[in-house]
PyMOL Python script that loads the backbone (N, CA, C, O; Angstrom):
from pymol import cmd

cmd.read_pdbstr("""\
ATOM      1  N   UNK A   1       7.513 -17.867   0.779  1.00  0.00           N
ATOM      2  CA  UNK A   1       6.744 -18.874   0.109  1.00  0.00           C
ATOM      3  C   UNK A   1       5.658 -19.367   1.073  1.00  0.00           C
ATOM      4  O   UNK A   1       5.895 -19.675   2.241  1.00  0.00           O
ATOM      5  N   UNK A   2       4.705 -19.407   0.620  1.00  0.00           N
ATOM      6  CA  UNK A   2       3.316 -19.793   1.296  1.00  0.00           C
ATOM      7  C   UNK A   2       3.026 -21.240   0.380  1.00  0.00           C
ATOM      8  O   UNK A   2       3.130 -21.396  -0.837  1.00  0.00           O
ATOM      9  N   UNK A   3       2.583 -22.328   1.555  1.00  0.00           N
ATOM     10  CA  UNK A   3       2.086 -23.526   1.519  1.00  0.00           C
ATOM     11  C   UNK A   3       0.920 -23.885   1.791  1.00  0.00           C
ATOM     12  O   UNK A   3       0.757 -23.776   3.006  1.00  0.00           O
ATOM     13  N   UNK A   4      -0.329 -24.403   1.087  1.00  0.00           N
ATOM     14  CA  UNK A   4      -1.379 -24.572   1.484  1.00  0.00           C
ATOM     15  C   UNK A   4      -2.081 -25.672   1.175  1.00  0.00           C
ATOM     16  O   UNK A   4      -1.409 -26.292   0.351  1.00  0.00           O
ATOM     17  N   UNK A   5      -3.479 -26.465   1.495  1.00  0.00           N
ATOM     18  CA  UNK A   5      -3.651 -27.425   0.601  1.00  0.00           C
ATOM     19  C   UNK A   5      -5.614 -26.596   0.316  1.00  0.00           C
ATOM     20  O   UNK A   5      -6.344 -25.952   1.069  1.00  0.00           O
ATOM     21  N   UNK A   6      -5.692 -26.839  -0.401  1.00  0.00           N
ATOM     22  CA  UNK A   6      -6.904 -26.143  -1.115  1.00  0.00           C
ATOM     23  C   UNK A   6      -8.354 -27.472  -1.358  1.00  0.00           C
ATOM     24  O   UNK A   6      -8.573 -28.660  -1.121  1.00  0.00           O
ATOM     25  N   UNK A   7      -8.973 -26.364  -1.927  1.00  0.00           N
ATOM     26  CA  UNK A   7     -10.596 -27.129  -1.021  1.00  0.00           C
ATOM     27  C   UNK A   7     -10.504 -28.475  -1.483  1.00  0.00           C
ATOM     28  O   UNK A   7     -11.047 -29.408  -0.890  1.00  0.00           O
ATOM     29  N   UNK A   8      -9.753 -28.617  -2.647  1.00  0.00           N
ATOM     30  CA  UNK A   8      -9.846 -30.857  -3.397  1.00  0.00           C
ATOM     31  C   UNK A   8      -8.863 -30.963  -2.845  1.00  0.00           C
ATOM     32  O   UNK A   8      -8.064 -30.865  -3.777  1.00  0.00           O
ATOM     33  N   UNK A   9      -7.768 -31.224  -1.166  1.00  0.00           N
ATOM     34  CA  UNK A   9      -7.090 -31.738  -1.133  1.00  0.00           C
ATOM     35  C   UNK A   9      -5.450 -31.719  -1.904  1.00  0.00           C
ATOM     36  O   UNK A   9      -4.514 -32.511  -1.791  1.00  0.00           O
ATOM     37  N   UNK A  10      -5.602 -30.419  -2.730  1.00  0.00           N
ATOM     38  CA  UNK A  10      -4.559 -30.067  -3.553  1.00  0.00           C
ATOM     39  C   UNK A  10      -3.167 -29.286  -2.895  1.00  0.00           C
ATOM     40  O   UNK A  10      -3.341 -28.262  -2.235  1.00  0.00           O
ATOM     41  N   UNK A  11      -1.860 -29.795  -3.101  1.00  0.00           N
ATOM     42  CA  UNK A  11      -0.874 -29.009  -1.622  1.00  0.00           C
ATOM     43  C   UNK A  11      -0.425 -27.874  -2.953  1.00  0.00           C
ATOM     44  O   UNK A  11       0.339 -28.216  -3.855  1.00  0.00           O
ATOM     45  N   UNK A  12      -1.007 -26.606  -2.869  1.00  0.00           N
ATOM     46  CA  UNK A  12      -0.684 -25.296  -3.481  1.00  0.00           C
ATOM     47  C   UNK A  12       0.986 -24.616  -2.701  1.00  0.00           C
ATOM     48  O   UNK A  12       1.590 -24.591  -1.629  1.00  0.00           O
ATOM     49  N   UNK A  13       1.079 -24.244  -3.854  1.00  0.00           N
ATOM     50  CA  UNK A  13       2.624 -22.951  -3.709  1.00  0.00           C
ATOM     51  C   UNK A  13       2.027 -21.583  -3.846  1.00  0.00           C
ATOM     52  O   UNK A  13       1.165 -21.602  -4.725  1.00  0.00           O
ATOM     53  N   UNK A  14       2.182 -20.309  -3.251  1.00  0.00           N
ATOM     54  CA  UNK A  14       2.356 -19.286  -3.705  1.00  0.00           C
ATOM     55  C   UNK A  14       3.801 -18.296  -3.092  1.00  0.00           C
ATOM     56  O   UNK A  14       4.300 -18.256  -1.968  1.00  0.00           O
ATOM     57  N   UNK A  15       4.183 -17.538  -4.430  1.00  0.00           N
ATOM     58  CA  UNK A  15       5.797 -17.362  -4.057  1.00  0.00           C
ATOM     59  C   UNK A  15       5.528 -15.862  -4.125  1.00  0.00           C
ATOM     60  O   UNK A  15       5.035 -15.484  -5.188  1.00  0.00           O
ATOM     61  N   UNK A  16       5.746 -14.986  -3.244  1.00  0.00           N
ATOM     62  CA  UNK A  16       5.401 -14.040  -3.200  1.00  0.00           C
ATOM     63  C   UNK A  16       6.489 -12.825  -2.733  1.00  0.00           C
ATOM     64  O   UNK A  16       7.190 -12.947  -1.728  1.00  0.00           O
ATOM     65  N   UNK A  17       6.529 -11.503  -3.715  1.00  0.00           N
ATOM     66  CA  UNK A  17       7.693 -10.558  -2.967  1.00  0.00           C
ATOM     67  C   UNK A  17       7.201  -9.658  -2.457  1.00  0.00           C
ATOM     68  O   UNK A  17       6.527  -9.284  -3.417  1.00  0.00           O
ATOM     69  N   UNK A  18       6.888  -8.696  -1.381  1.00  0.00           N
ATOM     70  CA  UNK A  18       6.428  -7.461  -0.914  1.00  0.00           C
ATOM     71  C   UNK A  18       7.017  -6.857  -0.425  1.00  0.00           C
ATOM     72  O   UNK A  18       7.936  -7.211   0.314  1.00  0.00           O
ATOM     73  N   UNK A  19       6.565  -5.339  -0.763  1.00  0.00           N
ATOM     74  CA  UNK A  19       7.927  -4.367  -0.381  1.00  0.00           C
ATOM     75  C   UNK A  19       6.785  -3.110   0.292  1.00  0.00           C
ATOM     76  O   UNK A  19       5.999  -2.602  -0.508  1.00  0.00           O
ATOM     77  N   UNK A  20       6.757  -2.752   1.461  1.00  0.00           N
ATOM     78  CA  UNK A  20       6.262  -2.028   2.327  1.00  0.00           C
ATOM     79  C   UNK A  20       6.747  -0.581   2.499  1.00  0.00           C
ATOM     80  O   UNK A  20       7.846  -0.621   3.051  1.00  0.00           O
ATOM     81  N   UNK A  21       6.523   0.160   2.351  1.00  0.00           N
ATOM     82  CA  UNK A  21       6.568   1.969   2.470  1.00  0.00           C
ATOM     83  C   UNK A  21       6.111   2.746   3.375  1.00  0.00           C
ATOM     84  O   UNK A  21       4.916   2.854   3.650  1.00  0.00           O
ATOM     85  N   UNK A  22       6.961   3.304   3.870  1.00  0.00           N
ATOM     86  CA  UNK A  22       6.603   4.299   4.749  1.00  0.00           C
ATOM     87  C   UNK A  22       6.087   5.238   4.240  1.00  0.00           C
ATOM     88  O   UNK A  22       6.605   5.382   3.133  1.00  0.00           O
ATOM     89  N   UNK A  23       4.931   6.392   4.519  1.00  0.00           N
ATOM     90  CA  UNK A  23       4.726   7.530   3.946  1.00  0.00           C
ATOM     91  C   UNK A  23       5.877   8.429   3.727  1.00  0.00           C
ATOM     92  O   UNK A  23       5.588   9.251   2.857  1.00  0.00           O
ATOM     93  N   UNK A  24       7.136   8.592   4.212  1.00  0.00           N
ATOM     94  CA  UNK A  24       8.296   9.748   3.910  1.00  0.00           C
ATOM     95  C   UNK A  24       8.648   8.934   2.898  1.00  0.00           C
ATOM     96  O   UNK A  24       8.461   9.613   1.888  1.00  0.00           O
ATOM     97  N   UNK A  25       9.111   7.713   2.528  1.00  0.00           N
ATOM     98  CA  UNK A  25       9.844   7.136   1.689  1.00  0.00           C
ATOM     99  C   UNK A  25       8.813   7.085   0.076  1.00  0.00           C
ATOM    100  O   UNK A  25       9.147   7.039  -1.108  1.00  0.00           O
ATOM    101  N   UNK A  26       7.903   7.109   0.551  1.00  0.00           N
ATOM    102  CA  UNK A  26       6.715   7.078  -0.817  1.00  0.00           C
ATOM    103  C   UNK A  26       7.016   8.757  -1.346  1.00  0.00           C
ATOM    104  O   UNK A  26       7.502   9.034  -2.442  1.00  0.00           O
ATOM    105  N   UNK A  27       6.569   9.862  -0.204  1.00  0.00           N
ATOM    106  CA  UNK A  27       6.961  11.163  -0.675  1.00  0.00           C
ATOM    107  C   UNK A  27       8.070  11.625  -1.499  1.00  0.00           C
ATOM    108  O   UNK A  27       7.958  12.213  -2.574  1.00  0.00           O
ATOM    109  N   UNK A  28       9.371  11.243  -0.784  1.00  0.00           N
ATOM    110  CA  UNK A  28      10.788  11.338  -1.191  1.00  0.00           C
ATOM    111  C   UNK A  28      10.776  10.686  -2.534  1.00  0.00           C
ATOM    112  O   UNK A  28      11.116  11.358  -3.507  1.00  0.00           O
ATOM    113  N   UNK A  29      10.332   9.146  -2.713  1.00  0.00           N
ATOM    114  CA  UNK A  29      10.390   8.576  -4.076  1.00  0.00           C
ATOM    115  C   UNK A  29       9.373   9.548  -5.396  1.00  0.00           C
ATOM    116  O   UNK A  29       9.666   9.801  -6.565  1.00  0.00           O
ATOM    117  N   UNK A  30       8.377   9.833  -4.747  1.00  0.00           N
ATOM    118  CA  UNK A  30       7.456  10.623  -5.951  1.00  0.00           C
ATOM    119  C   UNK A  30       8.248  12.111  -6.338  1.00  0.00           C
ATOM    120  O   UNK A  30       8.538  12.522  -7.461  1.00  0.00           O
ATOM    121  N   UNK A  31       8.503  12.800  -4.940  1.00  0.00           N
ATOM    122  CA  UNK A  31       9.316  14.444  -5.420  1.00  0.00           C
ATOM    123  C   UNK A  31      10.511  13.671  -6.203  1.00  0.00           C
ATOM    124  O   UNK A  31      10.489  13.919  -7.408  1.00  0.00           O
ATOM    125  N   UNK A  32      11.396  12.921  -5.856  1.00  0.00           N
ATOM    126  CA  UNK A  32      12.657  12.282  -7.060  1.00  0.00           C
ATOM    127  C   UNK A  32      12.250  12.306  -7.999  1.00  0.00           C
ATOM    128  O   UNK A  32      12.964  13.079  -8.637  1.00  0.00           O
ATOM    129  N   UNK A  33      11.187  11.801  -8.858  1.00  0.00           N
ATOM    130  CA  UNK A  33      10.376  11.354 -10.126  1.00  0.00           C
ATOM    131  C   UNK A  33      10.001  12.852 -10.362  1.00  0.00           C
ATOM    132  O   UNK A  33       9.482  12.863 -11.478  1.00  0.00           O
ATOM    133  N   UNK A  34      10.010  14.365  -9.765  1.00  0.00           N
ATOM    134  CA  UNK A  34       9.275  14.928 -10.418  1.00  0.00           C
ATOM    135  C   UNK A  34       8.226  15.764  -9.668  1.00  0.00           C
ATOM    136  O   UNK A  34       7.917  16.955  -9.629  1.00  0.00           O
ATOM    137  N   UNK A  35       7.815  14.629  -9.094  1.00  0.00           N
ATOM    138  CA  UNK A  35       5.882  15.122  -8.756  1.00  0.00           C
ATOM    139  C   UNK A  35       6.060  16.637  -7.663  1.00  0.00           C
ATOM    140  O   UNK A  35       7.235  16.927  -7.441  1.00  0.00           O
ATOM    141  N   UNK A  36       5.443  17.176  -7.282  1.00  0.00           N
ATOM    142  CA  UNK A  36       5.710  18.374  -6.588  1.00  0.00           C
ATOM    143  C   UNK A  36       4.850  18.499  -5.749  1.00  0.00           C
ATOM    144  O   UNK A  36       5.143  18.938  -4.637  1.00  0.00           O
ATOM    145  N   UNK A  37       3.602  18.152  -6.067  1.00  0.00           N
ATOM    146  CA  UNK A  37       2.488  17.745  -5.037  1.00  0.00           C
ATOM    147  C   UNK A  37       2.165  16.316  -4.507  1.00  0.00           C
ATOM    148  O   UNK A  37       1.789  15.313  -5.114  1.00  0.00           O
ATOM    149  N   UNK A  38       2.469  16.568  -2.971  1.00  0.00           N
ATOM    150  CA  UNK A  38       2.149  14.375  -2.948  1.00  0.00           C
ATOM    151  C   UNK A  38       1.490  14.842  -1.597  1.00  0.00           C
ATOM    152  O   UNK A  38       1.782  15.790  -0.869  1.00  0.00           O
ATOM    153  N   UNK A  39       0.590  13.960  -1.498  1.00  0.00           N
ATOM    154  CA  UNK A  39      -0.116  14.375  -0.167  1.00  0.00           C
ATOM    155  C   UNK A  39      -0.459  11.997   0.119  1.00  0.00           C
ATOM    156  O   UNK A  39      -0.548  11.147  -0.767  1.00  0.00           O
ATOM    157  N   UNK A  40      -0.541  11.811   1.705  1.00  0.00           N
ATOM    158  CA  UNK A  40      -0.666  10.617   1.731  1.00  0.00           C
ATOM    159  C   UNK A  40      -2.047  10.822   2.889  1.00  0.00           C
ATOM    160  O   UNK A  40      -2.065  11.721   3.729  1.00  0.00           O
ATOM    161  N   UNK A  41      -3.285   9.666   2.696  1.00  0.00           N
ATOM    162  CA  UNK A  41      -4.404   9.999   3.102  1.00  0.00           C
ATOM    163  C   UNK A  41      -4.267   8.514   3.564  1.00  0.00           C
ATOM    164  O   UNK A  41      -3.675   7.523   3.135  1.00  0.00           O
ATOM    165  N   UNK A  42      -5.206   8.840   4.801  1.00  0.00           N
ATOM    166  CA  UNK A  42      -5.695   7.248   5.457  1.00  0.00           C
ATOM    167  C   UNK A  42      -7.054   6.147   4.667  1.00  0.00           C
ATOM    168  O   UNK A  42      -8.085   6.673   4.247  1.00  0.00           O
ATOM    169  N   UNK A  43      -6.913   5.199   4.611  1.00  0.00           N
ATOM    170  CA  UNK A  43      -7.762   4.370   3.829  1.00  0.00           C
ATOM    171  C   UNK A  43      -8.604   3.606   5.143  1.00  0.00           C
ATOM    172  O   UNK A  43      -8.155   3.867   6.259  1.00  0.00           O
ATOM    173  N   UNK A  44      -9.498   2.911   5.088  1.00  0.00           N
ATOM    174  CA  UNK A  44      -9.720   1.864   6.296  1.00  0.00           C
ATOM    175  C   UNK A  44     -10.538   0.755   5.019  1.00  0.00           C
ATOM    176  O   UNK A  44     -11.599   0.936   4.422  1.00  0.00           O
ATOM    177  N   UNK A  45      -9.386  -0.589   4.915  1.00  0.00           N
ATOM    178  CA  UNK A  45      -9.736  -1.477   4.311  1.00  0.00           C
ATOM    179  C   UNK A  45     -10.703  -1.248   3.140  1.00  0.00           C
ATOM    180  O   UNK A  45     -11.859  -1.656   3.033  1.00  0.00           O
ATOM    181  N   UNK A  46      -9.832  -0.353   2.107  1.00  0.00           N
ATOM    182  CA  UNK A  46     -10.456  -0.348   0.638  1.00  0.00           C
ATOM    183  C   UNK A  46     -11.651   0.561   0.514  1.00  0.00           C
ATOM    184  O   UNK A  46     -12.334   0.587  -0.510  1.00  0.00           O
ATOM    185  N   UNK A  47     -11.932   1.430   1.745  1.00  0.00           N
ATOM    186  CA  UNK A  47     -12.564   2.619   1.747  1.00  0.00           C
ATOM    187  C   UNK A  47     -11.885   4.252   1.759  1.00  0.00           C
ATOM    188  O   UNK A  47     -11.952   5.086   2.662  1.00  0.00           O
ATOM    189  N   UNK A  48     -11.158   4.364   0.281  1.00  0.00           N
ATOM    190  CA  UNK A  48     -10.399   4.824  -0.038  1.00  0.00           C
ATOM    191  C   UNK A  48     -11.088   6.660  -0.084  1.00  0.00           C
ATOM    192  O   UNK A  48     -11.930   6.785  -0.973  1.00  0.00           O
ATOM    193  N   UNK A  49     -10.785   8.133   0.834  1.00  0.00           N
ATOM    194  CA  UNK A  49     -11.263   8.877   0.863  1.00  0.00           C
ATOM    195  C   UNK A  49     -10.115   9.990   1.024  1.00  0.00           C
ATOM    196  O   UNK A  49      -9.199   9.979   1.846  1.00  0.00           O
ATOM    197  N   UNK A  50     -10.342  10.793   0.202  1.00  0.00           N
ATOM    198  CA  UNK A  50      -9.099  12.055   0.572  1.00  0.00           C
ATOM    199  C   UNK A  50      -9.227  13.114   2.003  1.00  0.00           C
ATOM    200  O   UNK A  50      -8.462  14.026   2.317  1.00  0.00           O
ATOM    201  N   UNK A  51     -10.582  12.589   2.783  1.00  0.00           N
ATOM    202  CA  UNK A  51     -10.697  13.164   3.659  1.00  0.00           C
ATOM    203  C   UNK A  51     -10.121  12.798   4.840  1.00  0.00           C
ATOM    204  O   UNK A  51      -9.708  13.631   5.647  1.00  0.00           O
ATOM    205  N   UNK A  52     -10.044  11.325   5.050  1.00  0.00           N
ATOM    206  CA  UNK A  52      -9.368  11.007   6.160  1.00  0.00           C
ATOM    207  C   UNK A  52      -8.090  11.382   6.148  1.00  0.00           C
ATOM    208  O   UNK A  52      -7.501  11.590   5.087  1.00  0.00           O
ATOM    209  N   UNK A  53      -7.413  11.535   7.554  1.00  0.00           N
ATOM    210  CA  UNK A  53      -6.191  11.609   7.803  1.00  0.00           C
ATOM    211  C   UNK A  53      -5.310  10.027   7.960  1.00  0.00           C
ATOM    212  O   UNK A  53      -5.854   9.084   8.533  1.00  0.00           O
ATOM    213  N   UNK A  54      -4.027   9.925   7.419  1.00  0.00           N
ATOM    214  CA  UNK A  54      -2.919   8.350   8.099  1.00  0.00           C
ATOM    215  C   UNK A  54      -3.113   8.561   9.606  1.00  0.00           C
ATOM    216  O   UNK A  54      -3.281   9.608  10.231  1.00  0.00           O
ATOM    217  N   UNK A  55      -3.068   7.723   9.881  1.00  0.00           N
ATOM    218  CA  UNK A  55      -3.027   7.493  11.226  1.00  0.00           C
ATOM    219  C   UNK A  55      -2.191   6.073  11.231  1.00  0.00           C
ATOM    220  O   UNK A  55      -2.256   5.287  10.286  1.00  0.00           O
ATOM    221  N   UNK A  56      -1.385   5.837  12.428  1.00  0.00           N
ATOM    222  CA  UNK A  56      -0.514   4.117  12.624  1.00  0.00           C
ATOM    223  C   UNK A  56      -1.482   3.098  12.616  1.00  0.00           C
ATOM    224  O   UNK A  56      -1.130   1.931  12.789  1.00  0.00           O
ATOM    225  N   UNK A  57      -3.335   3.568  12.334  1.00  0.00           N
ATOM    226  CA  UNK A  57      -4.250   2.684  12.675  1.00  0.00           C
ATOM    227  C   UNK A  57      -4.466   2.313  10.785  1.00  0.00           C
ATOM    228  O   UNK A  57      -4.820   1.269  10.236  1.00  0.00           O
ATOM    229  N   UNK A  58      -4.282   2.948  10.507  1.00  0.00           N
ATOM    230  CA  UNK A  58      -4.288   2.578   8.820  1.00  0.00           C
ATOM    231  C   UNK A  58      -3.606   1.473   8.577  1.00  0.00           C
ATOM    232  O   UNK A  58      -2.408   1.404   8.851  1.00  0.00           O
ATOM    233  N   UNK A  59      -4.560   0.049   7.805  1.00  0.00           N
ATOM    234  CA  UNK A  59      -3.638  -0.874   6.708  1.00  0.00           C
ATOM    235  C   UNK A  59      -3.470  -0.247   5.393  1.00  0.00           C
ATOM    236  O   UNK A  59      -3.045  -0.987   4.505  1.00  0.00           O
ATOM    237  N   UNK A  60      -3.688   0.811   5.136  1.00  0.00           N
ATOM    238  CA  UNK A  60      -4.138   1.222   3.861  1.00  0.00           C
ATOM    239  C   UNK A  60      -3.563   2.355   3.769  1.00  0.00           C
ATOM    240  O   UNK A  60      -3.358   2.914   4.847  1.00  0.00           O
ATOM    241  N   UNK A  61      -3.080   3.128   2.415  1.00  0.00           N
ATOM    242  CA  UNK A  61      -2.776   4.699   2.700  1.00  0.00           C
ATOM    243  C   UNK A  61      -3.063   4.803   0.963  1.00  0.00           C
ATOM    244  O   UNK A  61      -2.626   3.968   0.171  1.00  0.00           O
ATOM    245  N   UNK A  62      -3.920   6.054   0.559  1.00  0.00           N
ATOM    246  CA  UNK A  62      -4.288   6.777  -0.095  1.00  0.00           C
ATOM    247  C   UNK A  62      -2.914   7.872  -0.442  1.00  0.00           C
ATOM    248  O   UNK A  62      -2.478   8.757   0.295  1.00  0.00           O
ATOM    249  N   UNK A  63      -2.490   7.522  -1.639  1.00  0.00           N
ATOM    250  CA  UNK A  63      -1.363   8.752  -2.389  1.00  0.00           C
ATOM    251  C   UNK A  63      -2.156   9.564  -3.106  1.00  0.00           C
ATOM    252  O   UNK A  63      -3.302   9.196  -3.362  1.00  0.00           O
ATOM    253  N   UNK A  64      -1.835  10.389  -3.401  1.00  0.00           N
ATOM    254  CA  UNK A  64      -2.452  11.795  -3.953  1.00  0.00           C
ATOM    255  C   UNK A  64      -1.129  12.232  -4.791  1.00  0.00           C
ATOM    256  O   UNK A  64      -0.286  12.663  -4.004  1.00  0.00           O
ATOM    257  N   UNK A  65      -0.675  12.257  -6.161  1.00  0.00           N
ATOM    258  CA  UNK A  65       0.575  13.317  -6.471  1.00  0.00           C
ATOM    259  C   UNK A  65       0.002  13.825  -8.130  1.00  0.00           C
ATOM    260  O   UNK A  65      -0.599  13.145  -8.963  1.00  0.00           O
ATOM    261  N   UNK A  66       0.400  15.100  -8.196  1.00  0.00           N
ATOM    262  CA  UNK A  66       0.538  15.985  -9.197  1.00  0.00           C
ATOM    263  C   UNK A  66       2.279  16.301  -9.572  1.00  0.00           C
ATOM    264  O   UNK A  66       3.255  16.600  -8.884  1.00  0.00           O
ATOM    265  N   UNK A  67       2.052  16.061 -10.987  1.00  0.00           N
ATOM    266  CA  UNK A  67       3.423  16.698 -11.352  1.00  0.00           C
ATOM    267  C   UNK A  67       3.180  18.155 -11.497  1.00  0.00           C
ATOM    268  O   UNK A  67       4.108  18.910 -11.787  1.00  0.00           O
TER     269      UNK A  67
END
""", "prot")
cmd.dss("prot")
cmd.show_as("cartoon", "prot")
cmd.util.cbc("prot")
cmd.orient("prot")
């Protein structure tokens, strides 16, 4: 839960769940479902390209899957 007070002095809630993935665990979950092709690509902040490679420098990762 995040607490804030906003631009009029207002004390805001936001309740929030996030669930984080590793690239093997994203793979493993898509081949389960099916897919047969999954490929995972590096993003750099919403500059989303199938050319880059993941790297540990990525906030971002680009999925790719074909059934």
């Amino acid at each position: 839960m995040l607490r804030y007070i906003d631009d009029e002095g207002n004390e805001q809630q936001i309740t929030a769940n996030e669930r984080y993935y590793m690239p093997s665990e994203i793979i493993w979950l898509l081949k389960s479902l099916g897919y047969e092709k999954v490929d995972v690509r590096g993003a750099t902040l919403g500059a989303f390209s199938r050319e880059e490679p993941l790297t540990p420098e990525h906030f971002e990762m680009l999925v790719i899957a074909e059934k």
